[in-house]
N, C-alpha and C positions, 0 to 999 in steps of 0.2 A: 775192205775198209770197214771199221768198225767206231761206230761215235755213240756218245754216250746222249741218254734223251734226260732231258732237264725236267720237263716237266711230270716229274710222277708224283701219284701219293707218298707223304713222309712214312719212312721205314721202307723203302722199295728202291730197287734198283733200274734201271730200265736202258739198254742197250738198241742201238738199231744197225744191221749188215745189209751192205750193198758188194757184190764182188767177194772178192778171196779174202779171207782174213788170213793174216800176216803173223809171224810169231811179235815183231814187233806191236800189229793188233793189242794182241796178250797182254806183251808186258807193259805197253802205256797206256790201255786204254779199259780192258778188263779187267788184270787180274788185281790193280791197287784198290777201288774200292769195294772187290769183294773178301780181300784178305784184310782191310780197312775194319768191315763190318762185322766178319769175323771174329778180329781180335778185339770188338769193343764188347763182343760176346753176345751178338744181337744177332736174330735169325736171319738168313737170305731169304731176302723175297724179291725173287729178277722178272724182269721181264726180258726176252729178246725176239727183238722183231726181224724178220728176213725177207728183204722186199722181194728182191730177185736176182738171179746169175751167181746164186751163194757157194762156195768152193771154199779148202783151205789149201795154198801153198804148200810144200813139207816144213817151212820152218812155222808155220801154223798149225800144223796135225802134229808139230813134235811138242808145241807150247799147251794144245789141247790135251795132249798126252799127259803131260808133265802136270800141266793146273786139274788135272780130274783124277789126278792118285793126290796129289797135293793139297791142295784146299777142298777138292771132291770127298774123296773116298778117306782121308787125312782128317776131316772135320766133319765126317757123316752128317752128325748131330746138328749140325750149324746150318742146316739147310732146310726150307721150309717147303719155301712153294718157289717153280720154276714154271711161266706162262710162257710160251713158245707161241709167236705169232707170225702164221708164214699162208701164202696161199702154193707153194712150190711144197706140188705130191709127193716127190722123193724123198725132202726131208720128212714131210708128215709119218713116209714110210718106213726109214729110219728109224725115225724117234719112237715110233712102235714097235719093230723090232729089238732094238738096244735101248730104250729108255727108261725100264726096268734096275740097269746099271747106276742109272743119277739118282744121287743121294735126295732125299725130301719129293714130295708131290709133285707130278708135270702134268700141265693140259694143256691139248693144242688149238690156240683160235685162228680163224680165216684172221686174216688182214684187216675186213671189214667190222671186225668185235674186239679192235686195239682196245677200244674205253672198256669193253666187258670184259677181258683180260685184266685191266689195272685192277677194277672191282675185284676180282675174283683171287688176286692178291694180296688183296686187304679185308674180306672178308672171312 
């Protein structure tokens, strides 16, 4: 499950996961207003938070798939900064392994530096 966080700084995006993201995840809940932001020709600036027990379905690694050649690697350029905020080591581990792949700036905060994450997106 994937919802979207209301309250962020203007020009930011900001997502929160709990559990398996779903391809239907993707298509109702990510991928509109980052293809939104996108096309208004304005930088991505996201945040995503991952509390705990994060996983994707296959019809969520197939929609991961599809939105990271599509509006990823599709719009290199359109992507700024990406704050990943998780205190779950394996993703940490991941993300440094393959995070080199995502398009624009990624840093990883604990859980506990949500607000110094939003900062660090707008500064």
């Amino acid at each position: 499950m994937v919802e979207t966080i209301e309250d962020m700084p203007a020009g930011t995006l900001g997502f929160r996961s709990e559990g398996s993201l779903t391809g239907d995840d993707y298509r109702e809940v990510l991928i509109p207003p980052l293809k939104e932001t996108i096309e208004r020709g304005d930088k991505v600036r996201m945040m995503f938070v991952i509390e705990k027990d994060f996983g994707e379905t296959p019809s969520g690694l197939f929609e991961d798939l599809k939105t990271g050649a599509g509006l990823g690697a599709g719009h290199f350029s359109s992507w700024e900064r990406t704050a990943l905020v998780t205190d779950q080591d394996w993703v940490k581990k991941a993300v440094r392994l393959f995070g080199w792949i995502a398009p624009g700036e990624m840093k990883i905060f604990p859980l506990a530096d949500t607000e110094a994450a939003k900062a660090w997106l707008t500064s």
